[in-house]
N, C-alpha and C positions, 0 to 999 in steps of 0.2 A: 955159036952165037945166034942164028938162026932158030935153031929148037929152044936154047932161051927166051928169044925173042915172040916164037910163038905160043911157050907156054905162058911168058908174061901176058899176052893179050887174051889168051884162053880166058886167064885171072883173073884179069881185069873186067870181062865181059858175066864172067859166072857171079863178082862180088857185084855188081851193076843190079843184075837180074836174080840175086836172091834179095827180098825187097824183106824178111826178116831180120836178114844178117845188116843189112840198111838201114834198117829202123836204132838197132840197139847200139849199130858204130857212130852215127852220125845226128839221129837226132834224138836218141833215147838220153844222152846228158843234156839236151836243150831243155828233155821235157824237166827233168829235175832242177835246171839251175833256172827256169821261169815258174816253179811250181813252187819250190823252195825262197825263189826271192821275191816271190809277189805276199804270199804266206807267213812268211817268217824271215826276213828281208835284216831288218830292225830290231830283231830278239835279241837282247841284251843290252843293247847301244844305251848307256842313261841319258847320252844328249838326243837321244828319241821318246826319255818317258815322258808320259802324262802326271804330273804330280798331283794332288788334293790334300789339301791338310784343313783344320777347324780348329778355332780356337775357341775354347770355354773358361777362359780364365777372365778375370774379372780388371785385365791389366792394360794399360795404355801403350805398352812398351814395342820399340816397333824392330826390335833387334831378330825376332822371328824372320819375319819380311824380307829383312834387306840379307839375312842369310840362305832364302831360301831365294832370291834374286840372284846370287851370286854361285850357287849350285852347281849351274851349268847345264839345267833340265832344259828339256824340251817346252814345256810349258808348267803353268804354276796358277791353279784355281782354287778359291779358298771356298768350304763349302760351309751350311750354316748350323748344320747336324750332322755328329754322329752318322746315326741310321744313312744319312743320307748319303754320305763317303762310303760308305761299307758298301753301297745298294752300286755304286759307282766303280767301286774297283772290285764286287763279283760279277759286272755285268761287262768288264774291260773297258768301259768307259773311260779308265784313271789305271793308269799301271799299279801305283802303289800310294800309300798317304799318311798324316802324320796327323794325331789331335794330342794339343796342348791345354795342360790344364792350368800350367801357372807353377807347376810342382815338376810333372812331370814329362817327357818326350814319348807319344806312346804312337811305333810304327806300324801299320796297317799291310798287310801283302795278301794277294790271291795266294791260296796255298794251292792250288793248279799248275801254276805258272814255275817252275822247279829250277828250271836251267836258269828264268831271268829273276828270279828271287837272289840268287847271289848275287847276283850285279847291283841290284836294288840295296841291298842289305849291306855291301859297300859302301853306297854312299850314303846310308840313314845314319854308318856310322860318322861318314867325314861331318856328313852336316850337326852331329851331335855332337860333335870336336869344336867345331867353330861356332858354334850357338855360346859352350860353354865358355870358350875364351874371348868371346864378345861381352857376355853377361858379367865377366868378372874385369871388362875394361883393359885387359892382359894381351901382352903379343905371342906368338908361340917362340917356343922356347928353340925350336929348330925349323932352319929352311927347307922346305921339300921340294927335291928335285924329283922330276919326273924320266927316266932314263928308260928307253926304249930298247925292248930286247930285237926287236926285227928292224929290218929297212923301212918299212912303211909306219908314219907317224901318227897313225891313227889305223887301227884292224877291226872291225865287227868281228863279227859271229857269221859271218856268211865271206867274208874273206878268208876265215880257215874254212870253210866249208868248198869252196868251189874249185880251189888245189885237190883237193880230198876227192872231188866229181872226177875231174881232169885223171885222176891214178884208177880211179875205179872204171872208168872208160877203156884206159891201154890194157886194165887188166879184164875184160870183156869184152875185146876186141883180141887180145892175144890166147886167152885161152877160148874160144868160138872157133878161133882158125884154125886152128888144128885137130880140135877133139869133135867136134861138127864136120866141119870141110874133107878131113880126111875119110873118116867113116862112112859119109852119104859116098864117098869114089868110091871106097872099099862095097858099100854094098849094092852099087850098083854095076860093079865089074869093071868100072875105068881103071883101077890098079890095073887088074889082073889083065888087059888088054895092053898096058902098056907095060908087062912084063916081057911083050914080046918086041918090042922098038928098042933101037938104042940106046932111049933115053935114059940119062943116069939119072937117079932119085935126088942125085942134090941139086939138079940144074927144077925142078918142081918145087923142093922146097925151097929154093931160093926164091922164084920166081912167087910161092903164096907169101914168105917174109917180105918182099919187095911192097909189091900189094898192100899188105897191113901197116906197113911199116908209112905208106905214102896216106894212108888213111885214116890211122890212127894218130898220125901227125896232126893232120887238116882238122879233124873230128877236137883235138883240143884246141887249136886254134881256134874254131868256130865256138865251140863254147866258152872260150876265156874273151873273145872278141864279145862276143851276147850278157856276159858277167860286168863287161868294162863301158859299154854302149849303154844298154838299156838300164842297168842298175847303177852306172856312175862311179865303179868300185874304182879302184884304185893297186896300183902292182910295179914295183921295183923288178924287172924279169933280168935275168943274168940268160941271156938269149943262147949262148953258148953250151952251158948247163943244163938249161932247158933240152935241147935239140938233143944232148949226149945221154942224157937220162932219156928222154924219150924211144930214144933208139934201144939203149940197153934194156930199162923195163921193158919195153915190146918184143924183144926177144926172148929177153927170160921166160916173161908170159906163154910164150908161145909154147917155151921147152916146157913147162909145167902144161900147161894142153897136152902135149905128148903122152904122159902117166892118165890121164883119160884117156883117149884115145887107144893107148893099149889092153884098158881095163875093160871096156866094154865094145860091142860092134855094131850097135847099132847106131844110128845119128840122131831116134830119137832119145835114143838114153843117154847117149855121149850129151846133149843140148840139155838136157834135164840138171845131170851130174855137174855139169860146168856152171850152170847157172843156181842151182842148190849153193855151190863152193864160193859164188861169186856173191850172192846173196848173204851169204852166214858173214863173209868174211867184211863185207861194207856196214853190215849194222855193230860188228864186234872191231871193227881198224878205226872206231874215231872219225869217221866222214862225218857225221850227223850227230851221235851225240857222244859227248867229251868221254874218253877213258878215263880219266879222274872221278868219273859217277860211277866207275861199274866196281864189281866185288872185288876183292886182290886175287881171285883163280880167275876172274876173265882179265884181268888186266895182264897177269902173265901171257895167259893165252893168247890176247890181244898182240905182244911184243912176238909173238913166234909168229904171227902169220904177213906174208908175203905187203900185203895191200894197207897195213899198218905204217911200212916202212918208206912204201913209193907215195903214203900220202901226206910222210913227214918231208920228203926230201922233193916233192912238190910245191908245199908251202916255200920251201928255202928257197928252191932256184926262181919263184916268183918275188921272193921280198916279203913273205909274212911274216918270219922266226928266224931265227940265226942255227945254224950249223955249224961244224967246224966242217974245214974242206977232206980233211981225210974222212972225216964218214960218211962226207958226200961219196966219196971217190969207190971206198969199197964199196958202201951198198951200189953203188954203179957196178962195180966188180963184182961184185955175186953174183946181180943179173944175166950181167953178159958169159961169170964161168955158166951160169942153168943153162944157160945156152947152149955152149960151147959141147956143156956135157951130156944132151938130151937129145940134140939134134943127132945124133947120130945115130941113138934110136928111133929119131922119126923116120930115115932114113931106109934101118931095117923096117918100119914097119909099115914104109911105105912101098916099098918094093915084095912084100910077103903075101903071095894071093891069099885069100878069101879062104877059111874051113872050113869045109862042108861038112 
């Protein structure tokens, strides 16, 4: 307990004072969830658009109006040209806008704007629904209920996004620890010097899981706390869930750091190789932008990788989307067998001096 206890503070003191490994565990997801929510905060939300529409029709009739009051926009400017809506929603003045000619409903979009063009195009059709059954004096034929697939009654575009930070953190924090941390020991001689103490290799790598594990905790707390604080988000957390995923992904993480770590020996190729994987795998898992936009060979591709999955079952244990509990449970369980199954090649290969 002892040589535990002093490899835990060795840990503690080397993760303090490497101010790289600091920056990408603890405030490298702040800088994304304040860059992301200042930015693009609002993208998609239709009770944040800007509307514009113009009518040229020669009519008195004021059923436009009171349907475009009833929408549920953010705002609603009528403009008195053409040109002059069009000059307004390429300039993002006006998210999106509508000119009536007396005939016809003709909608206006940035074709820029990709991701919140569906959103928009949503509801140019509701509003073309209810214009129509307004104009013909008609009720609709069926009640719409609105039934919520997650816990939370209301999700943006950046409430699936910030679960998605949160998985992309543990997984750049678990894979760093090992394929980084162990290499720079390896080439500086620390293994091979404590080849010759008693030390057993797993009371080490318990003591760098302990570490991450107490870091990578706090590291999403602190960014789900800055999500919910300064953006006003909003999150149903299943707290229990939460803390058991967290645990399991960060050690899977870790064992997948391992297959780095074996593959190369240096620390700066190991930090390179982890962050290339960590990289490819955040723009292709859905964090940022929806799998439903990419081709059907990246969306396969998309289903096989690791960080796809911890940032479905992120969103869950927060309250954004519904899971069933057994898929919680295995993807728990796969994390924890990578574990189970790799540690103990970190083990040999933390104990295996240096080859000259």
């Amino acid at each position: 307990m002892t040589a535990f206890a002093a490899l835990l503070k060795n840990e503690v003191r080397v993760f303090t004072r490497d101010k790289m490994t600091l920056f990408f565990t603890l405030l490298f997801p702040l800088v994304f969830v304040l860059l992301f929510g200042v930015l693009m905060g609002n993208m998609g939300d239709v009770d944040q658009a800007d509307f514009g529409w113009v009518d040229v029709s020669t009519s008195d009739d004021e059923t436009l109006p009171h349907v475009l009051e009833d929408a549920g926009l953010h705002s609603v400017r009528r403009f008195e040209t053409r040109p002059e809506l069009e000059a307004a929603i390429s300039d993002q003045r006006t998210d999106f806008g509508l000119v009536w000619d007396g005939a016809n409903l003709v909608f206006l979009y940035n074709a820029t704007r990709l991701q919140e063009n569906y959103a928009f195009q949503q509801l140019a059709a509701g509003i073309t629904a209810e214009f129509n059954i307004r104009k013909q004096d008609a009720f609709p034929v069926l009640e719409l209920t609105h039934i919520q697939a997650g816990k939370i009654e209301s999700t943006s575009w950046f409430n699936l996004v910030l679960p998605g930070i949160l998985a992309f953190s543990i997984l750049s924090s678990g894979l760093f620890a090992i394929s980084g941390h162990l290499t720079h020991m390896k080439e500086r001689n620390i293994l091979d010097r404590m080849l010759v103490t008693p030390m057993r290799p797993a009371l080490l790598l318990a003591a760098i899981a302990v570490v991450r594990l107490v870091m990578g905790f706090v590291s999403t707390l602190i960014t789900l706390g800055v999500g919910i604080v300064v953006f006003r988000m909003t999150f149903t957390i299943d707290w229990f869930r939460y803390a058991v995923f967290v645990v399991c992904s960060t050690l899977g993480t870790m064992g997948l750091g391992t297959v780095i770590a074996l593959l190369v020996r240096r620390p700066s190729s190991a930090s390179n190789l982890a962050n290339v994987l960590a990289m490819l795998m955040m723009f292709l898992a859905g964090i940022y932008f929806p799998i439903e936009f990419m081709p059907p060979f990246l969306r396969t591709l998309s289903s096989w990788m690791p960080l796809t999955h911890m940032a479905n079952v992120m969103r869950y244990v927060t309250g954004v989307i519904d899971m069933s509990q057994g898929r919680f449970w295995i993807t728990s369980a796969v994390f924890l067998g990578l574990a189970l199954v790799l540690f103990p090649m970190m083990g040999r290969y933390a104990v295996r001096p240096l080859r000259r």
